[in-house]
C-alpha positions as a Markdown table, in Angstrom:
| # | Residue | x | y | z |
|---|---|---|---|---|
| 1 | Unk | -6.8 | -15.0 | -21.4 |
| 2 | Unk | -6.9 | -17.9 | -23.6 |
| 3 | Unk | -7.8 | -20.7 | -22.1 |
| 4 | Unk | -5.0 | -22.6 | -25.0 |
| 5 | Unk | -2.1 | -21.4 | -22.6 |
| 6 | Unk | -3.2 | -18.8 | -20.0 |
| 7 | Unk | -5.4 | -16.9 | -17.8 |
| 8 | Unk | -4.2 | -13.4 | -16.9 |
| 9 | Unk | -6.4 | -11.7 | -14.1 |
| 10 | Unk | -4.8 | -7.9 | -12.4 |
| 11 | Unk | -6.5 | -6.9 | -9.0 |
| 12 | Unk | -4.7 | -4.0 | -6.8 |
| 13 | Unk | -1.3 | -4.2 | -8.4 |
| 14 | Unk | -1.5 | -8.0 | -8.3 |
| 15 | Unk | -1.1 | -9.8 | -11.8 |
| 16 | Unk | -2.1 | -13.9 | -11.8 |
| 17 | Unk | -0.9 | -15.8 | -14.4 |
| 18 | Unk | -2.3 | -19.4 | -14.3 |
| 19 | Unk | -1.0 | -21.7 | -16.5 |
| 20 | Unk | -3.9 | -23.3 | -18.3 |
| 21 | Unk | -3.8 | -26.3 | -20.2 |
| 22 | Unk | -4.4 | -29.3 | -17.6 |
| 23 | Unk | -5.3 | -32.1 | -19.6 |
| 24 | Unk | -1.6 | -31.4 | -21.2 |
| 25 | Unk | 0.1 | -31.4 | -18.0 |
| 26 | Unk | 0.7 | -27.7 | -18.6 |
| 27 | Unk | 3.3 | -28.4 | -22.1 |
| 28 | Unk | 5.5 | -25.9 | -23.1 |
| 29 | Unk | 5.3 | -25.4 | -26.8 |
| 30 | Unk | 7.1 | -23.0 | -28.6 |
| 31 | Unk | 4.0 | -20.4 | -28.8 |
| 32 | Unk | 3.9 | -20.8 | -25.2 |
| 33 | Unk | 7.0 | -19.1 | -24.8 |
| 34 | Unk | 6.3 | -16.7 | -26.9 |
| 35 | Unk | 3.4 | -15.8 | -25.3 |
| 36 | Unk | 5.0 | -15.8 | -22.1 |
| 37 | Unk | 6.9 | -13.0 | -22.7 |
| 38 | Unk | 4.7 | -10.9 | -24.6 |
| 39 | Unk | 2.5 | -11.2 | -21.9 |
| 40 | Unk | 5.4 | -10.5 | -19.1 |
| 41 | Unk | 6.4 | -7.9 | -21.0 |
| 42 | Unk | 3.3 | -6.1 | -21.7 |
| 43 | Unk | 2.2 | -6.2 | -17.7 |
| 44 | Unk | 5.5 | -4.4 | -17.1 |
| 45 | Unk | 4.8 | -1.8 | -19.5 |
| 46 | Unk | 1.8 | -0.5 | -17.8 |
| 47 | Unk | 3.7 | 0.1 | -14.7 |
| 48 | Unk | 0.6 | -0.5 | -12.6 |
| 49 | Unk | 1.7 | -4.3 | -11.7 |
| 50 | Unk | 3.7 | -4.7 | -8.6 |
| 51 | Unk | 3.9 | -8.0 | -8.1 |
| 52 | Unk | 2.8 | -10.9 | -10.5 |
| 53 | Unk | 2.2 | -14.3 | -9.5 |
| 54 | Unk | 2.4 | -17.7 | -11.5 |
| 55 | Unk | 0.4 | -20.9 | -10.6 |
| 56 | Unk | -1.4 | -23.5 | -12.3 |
| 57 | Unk | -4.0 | -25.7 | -12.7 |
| 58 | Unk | -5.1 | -29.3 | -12.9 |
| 59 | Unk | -2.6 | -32.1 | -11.2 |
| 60 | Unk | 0.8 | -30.9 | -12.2 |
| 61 | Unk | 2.5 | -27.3 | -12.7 |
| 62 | Unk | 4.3 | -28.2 | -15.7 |
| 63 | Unk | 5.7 | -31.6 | -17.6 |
| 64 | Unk | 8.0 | -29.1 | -19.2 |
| 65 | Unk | 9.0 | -29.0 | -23.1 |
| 66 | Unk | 6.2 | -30.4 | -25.3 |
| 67 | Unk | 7.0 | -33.5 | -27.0 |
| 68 | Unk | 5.8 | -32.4 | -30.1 |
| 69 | Unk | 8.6 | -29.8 | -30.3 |
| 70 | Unk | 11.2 | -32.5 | -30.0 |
| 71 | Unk | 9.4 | -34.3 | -33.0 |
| 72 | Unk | 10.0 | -31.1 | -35.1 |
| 73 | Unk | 13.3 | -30.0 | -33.3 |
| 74 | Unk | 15.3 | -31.5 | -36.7 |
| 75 | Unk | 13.5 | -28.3 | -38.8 |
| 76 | Unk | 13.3 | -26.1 | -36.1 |
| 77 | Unk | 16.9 | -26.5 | -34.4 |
| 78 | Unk | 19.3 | -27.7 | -37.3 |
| 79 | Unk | 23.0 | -27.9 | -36.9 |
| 80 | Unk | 24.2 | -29.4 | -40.0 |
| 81 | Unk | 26.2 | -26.7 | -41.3 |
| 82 | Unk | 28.1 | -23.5 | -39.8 |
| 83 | Unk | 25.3 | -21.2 | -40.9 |
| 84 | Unk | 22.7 | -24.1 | -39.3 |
| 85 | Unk | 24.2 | -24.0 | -36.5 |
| 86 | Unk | 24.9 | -19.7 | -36.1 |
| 87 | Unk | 20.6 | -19.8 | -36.5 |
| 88 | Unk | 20.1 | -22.6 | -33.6 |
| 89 | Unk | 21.9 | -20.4 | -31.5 |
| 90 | Unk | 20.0 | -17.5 | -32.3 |
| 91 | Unk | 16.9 | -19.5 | -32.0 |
| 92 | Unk | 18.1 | -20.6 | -28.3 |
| 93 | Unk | 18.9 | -17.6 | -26.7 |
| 94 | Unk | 15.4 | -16.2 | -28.6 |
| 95 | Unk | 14.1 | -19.2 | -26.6 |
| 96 | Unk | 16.2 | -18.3 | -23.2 |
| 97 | Unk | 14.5 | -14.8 | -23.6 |
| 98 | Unk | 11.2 | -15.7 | -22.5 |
| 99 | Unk | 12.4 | -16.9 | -18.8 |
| 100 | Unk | 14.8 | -14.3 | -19.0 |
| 101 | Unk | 11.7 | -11.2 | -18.7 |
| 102 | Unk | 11.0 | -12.4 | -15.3 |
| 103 | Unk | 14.2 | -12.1 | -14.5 |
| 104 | Unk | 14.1 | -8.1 | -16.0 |
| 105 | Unk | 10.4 | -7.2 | -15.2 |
| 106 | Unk | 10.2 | -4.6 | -12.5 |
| 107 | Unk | 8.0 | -6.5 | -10.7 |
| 108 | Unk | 8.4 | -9.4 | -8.1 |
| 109 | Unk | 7.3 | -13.0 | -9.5 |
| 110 | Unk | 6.0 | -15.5 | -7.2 |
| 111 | Unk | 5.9 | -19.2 | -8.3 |
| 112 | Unk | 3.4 | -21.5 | -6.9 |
| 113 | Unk | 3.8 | -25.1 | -7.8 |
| 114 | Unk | 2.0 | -27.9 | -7.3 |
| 115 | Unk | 2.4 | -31.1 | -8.6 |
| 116 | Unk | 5.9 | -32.0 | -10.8 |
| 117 | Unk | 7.7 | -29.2 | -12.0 |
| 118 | Unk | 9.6 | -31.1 | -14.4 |
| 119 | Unk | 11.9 | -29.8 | -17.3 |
| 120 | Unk | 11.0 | -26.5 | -18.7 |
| 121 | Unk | 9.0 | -26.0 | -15.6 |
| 122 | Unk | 11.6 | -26.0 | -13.5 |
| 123 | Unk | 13.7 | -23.2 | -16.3 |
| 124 | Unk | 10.3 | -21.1 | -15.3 |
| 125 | Unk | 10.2 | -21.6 | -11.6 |
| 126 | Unk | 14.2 | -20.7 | -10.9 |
| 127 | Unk | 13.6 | -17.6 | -13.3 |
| 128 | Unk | 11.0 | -16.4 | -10.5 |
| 129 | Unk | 12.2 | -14.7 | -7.5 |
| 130 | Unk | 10.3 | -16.4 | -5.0 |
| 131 | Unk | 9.1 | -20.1 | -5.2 |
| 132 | Unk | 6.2 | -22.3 | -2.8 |
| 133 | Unk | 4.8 | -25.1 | -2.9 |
| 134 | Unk | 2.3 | -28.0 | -2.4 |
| 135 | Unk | 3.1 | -31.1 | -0.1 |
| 136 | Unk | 2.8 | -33.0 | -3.5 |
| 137 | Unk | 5.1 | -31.0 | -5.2 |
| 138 | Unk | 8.3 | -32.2 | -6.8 |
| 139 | Unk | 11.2 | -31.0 | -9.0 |
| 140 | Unk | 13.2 | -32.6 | -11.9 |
| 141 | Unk | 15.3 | -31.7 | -14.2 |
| 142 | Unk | 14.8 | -34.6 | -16.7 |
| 143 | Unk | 16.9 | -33.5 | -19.8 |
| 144 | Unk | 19.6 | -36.4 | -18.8 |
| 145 | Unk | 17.1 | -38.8 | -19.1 |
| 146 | Unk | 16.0 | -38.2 | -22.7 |
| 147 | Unk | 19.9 | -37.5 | -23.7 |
| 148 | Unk | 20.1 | -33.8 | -24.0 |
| 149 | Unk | 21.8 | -30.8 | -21.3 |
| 150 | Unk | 19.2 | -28.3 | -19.9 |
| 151 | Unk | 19.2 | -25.4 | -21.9 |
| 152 | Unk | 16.3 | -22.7 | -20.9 |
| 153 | Unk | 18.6 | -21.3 | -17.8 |
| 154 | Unk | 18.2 | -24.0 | -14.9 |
| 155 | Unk | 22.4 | -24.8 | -14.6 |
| 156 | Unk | 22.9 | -21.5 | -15.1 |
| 157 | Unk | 20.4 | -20.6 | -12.5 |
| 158 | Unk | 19.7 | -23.8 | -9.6 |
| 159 | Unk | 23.2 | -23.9 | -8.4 |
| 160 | Unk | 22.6 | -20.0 | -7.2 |
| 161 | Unk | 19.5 | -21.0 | -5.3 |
| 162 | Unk | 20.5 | -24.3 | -4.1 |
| 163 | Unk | 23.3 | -25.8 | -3.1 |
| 164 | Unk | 26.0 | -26.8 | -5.9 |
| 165 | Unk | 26.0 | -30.3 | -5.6 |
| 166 | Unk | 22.2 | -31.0 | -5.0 |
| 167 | Unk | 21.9 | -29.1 | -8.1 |
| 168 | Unk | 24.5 | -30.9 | -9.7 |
| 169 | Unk | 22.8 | -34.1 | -9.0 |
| 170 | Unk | 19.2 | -33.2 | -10.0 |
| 171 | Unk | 21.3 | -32.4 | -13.2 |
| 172 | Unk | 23.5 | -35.7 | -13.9 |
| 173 | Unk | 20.8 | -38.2 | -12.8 |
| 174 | Unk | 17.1 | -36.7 | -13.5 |
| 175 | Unk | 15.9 | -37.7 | -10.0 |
| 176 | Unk | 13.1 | -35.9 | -7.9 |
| 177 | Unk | 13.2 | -33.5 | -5.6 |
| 178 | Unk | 10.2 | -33.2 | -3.3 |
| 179 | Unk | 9.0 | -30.8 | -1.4 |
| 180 | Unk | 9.9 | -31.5 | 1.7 |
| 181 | Unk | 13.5 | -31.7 | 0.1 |
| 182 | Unk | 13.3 | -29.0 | -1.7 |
| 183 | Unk | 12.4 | -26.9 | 1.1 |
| 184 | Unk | 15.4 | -27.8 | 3.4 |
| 185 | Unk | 17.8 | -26.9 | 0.8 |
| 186 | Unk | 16.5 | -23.7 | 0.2 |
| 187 | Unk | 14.5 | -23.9 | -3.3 |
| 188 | Unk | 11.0 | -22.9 | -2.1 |
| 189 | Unk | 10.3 | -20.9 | 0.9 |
| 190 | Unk | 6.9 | -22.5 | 2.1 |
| 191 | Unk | 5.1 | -25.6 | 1.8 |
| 192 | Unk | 1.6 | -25.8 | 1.9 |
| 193 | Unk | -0.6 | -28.8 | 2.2 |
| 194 | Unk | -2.9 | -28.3 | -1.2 |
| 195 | Unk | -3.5 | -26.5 | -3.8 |
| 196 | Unk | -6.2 | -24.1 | -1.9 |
| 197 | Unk | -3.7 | -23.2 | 0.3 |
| 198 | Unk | -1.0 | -22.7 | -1.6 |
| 199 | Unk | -3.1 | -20.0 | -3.6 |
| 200 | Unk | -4.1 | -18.0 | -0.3 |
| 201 | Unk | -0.1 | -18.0 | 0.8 |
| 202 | Unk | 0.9 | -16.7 | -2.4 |
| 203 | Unk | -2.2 | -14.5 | -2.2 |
| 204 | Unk | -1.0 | -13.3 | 0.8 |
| 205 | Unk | 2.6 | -13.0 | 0.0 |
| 206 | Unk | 1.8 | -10.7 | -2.9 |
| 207 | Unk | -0.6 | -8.6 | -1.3 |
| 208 | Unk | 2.4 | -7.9 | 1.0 |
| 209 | Unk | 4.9 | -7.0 | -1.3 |
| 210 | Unk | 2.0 | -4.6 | -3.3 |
| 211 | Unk | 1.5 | -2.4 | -0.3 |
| 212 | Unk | 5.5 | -1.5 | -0.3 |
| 213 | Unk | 6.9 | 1.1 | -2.8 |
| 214 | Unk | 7.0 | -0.4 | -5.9 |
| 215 | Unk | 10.2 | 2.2 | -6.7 |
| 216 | Unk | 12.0 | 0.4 | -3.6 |
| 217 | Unk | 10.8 | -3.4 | -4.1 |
| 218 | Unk | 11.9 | -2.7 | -7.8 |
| 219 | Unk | 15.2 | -1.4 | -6.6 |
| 220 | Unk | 15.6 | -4.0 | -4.2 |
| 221 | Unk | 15.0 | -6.9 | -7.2 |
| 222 | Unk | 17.9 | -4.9 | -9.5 |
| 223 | Unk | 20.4 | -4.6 | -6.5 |
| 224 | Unk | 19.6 | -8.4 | -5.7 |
| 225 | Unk | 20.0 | -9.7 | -9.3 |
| 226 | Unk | 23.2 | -7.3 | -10.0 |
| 227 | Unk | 24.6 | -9.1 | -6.6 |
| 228 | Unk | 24.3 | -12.3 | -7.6 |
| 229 | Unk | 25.8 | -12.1 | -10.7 |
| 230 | Unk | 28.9 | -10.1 | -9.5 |
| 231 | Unk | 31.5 | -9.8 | -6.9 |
| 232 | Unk | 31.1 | -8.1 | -3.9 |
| 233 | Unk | 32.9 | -4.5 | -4.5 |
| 234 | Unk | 31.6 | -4.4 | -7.7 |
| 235 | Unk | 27.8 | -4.5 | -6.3 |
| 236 | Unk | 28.5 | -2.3 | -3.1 |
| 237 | Unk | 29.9 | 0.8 | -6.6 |
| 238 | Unk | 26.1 | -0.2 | -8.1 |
| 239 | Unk | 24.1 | -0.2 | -5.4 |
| 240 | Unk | 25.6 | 3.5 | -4.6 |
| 241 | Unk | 24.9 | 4.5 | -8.2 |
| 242 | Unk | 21.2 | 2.7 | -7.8 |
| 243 | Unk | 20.6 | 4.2 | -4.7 |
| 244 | Unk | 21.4 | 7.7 | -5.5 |
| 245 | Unk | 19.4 | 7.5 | -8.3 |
| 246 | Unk | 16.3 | 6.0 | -7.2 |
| 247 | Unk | 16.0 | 7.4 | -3.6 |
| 248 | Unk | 12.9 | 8.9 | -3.1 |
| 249 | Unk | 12.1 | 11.3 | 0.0 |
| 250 | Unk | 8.4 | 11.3 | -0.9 |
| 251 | Unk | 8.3 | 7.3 | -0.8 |
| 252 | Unk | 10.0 | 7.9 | 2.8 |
| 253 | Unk | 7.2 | 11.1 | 3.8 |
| 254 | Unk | 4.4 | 8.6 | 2.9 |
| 255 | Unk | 5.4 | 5.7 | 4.7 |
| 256 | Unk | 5.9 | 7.9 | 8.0 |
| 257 | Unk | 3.1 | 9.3 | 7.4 |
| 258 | Unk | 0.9 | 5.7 | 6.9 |
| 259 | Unk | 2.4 | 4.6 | 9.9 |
| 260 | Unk | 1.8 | 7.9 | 12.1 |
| 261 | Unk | -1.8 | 7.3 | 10.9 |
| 262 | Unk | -2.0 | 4.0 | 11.3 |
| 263 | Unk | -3.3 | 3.5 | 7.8 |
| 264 | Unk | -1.9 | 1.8 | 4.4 |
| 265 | Unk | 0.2 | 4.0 | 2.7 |
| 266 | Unk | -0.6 | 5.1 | -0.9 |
| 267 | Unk | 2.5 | 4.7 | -2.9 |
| 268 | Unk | 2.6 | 6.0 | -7.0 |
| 269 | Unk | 2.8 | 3.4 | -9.6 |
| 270 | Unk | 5.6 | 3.1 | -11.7 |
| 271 | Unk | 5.7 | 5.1 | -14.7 |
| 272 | Unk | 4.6 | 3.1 | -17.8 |
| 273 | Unk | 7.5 | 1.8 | -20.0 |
| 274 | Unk | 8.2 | 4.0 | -23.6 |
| 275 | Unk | 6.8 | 1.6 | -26.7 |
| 276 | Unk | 10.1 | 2.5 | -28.8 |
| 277 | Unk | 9.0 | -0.1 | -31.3 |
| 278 | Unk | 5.6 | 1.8 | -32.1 |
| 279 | Unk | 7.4 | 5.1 | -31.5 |
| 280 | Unk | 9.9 | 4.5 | -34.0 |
| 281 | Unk | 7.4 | 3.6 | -36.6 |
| 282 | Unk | 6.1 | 7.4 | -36.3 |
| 283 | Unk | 7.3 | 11.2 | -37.6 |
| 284 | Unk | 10.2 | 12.2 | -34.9 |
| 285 | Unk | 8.4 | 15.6 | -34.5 |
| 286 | Unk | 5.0 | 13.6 | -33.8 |
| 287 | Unk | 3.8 | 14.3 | -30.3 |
| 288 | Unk | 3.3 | 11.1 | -29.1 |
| 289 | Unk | 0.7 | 11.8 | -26.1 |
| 290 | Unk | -1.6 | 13.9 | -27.9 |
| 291 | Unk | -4.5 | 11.2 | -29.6 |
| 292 | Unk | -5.3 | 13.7 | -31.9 |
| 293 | Unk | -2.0 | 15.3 | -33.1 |
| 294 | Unk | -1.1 | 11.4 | -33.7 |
| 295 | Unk | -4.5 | 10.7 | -36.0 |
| 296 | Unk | -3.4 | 13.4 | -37.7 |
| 297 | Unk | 0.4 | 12.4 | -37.8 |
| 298 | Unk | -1.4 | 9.4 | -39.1 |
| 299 | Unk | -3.7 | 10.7 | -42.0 |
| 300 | Unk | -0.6 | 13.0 | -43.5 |
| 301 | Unk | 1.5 | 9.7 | -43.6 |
| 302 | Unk | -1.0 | 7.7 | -45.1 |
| 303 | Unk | -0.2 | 5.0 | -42.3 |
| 304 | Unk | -2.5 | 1.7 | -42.3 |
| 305 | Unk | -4.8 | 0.3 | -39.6 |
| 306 | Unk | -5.1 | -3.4 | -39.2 |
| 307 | Unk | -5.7 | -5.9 | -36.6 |
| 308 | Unk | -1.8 | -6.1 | -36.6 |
| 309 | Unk | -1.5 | -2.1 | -35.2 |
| 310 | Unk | -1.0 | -2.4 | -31.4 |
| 311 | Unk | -4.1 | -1.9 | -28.8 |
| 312 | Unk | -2.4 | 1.0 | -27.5 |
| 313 | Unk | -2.0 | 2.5 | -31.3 |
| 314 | Unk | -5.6 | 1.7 | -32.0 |
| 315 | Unk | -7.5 | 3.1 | -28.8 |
| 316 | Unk | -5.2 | 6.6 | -28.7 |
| 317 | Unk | -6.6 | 7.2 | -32.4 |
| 318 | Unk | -10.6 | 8.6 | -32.3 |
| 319 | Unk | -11.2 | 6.7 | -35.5 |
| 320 | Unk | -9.2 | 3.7 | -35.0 |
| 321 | Unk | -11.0 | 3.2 | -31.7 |
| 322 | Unk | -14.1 | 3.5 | -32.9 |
| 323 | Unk | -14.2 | 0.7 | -34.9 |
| 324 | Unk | -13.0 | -1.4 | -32.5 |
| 325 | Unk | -15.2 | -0.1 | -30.4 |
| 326 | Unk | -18.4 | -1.0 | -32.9 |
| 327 | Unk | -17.4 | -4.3 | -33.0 |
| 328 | Unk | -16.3 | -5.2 | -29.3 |
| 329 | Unk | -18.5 | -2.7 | -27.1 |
| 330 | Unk | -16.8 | -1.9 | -23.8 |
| 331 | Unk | -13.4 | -3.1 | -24.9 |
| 332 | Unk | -11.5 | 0.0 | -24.4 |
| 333 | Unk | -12.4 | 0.3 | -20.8 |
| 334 | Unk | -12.0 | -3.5 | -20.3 |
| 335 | Unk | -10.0 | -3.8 | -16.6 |
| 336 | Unk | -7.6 | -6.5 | -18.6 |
| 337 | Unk | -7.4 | -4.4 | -21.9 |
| 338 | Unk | -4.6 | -2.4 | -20.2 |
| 339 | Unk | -1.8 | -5.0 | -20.1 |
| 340 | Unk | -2.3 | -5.8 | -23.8 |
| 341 | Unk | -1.6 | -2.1 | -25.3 |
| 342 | Unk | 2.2 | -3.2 | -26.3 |
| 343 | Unk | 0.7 | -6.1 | -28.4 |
| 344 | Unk | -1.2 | -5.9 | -31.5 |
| 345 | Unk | -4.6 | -6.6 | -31.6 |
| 346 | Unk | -4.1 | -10.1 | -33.0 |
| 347 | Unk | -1.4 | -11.2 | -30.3 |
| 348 | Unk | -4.1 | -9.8 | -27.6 |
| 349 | Unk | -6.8 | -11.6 | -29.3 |
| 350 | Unk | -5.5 | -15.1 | -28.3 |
| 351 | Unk | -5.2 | -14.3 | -24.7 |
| 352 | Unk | -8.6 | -12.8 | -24.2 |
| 353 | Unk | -10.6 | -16.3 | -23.5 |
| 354 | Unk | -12.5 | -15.6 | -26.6 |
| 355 | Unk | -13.9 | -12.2 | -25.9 |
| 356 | Unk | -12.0 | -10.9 | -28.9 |
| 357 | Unk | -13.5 | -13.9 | -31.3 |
| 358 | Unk | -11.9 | -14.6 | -35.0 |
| 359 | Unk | -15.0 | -13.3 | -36.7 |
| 360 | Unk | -14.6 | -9.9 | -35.0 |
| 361 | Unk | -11.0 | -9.7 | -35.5 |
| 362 | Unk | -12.1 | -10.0 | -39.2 |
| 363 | Unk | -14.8 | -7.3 | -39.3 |
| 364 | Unk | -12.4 | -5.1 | -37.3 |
| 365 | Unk | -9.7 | -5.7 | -39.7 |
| 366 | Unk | -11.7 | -4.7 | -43.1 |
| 367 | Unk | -13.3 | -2.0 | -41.2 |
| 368 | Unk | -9.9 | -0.8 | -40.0 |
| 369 | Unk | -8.7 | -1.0 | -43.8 |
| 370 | Unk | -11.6 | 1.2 | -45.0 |
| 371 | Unk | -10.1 | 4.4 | -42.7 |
| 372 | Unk | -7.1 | 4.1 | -45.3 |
């Protein structure tokens, strides 16, 4: 991935998602969050992901919001009239969105922090569903202290992790929690003594939670999260509805069986999720898993290839895919290629840490043009 924001590595159903700009304290710009979420969003889609795991690197997890965005925030976030105002909300909750796909990905997040998590690193930490840490570690909420109210999720979030008034307080007065603190009041489940360690328990942890069904551990994240946002009876009527929907006997059958054989069980992935954007761009009567009945969908139509036409689009399509392929050898069998086939090829090109250069995207692009 690009080394700007991200690296994005997959092994065995395990997705790591380092953040990856050190020598910025690991800022949060606005393309950050962007990127976030397309990336979030695209490992979900495949369904082969079953647990995904966020750390970072260099001294701190995150400093939070970069300042730069506050410099701007008087174009990007105006409230001077009624109509200003209806588009900063909309901009917001666009904004909110980003933390909010960990919350809706099928998948199990895992944050590892090290360092401050301060700000808008703390918003990304609470929207995981398990947190650890380093020794060094510490946690801050610092909005108060540059007069504005956390915005990204954190109140809406912290108190339902932590107690009310330690979150209350990290709110009012900005101070740090460390890790030791942090730990007795129920925010992170582990602390390790560095950053090595850290990595191997989280490691660890998801290795663990790949090797159950993802069907249950997915169920088990959409009972929690429906719980904890409604009362009791109300989440006792879902989790009947959830259950008798998503019970699987065969999940059940295999995990006897791995045990009777004292070996791992082997568990299906989850089905990968329906691209209704890309779908809806096509002929209702195309048949959307056959490559070739969609080229030709394609050449009746007169539809265009560019760099902007998602990976997916452009590898199912014999011609499409073999420019690409000219260009960027290998790239259709790339072991990371598969988490980018929601985005276009432009959106995956910044997270590729340069394998997909500018010049190529060009040649691609005119290339692509020419099938027109």
């Amino acid at each position: 991935m690009n080394d700007q924001y991200f690296r994005v590595s997959t092994e065995a159903g395990i997705a790591h998602l380092q953040l990856n700009r050190p020598d910025r304290l690991n800022v949060m710009d606005l393309a950050f969050y962007t990127g976030l979420r397309e990336i979030v969003q695209a490992l979900d889609s495949t369904g082969e992901v079953r647990v995904l795991v966020i750390s970072s690197t260099g001294k701190h997890f995150s400093a939070g919001m970069d300042f730069e965005v506050f410099a701007n925030i008087a174009n990007d976030f105006d409230t001077r009239s009624p109509r200003k105002r209806l588009g900063f909300q909309r901009a917001l909750t666009g904004l909110m969105d980003c933390f909010d796909v960990l919350d809706k990905a099928r998948f199990p997040v895992i944050c590892a922090v090290q360092g401050g998590c301060i700000g808008g690193g703390l918003d990304l930490a609470v929207a995981c569903d398990i947190r650890v840490c380093t020794a060094d570690a510490f946690f801050c909420l610092q909005e108060t202290q540059i007069g504005m109210v956390a915005d990204l999720g954190v109140l809406q979030r912290l108190p339902k992790l932590i107690a009310a008034g330690v979150a209350r307080q990290m709110a009012y007065t900005s101070e740090r929690l460390s890790a030791e603190r942090a730990l007795a009041v129920g925010l992170v489940n582990a602390v390790l003594p560095d950053a090595d360690a850290l990595k191997h328990h989280a490691m660890e942890l998801a290795r663990s939670i790949a090797s159950k069904s993802p069907l249950a551990v997915a169920g088990s994240k959409t009972a929690m999260n429906f719980a904890r946002d409604h009362a009791t009876a109300e989440s006792l009527q879902h989790m009947a509805l959830l259950q008798s929907a998503i019970f699987d006997t065969s999940d059940l059958s295999e995990a006897i069986a791995g045990w009777q054989a004292r070996r791992d069980p082997r568990f299906e992935a989850l089905p990968p999720l329906p691209d209704f954007q890309s779908q809806a761009e096509r002929p209702a009567s195309a048949d959307l898993h056959t490559s070739a009945h969609t080229d030709g969908i394609q050449e009746k139509c007169g539809m265009s290839w560019s760099i902007e036409s998602t990976v997916g689009d452009l590898l199912e399509s014999d011609a499409a895919k073999a420019v690409v392929e000219r260009h960027l050898p290998g790239i259709s069998s790339h072991p990371q290629i598969g988490m980018a086939r929601g985005m276009s090829l432009t959106t995956a090109a910044k997270f590729t840490n340069g394998l997909i250069s500018q010049d190529a995207l060009e040649k691609i692009d005119a290339d692509l043009k020419a099938l027109d």
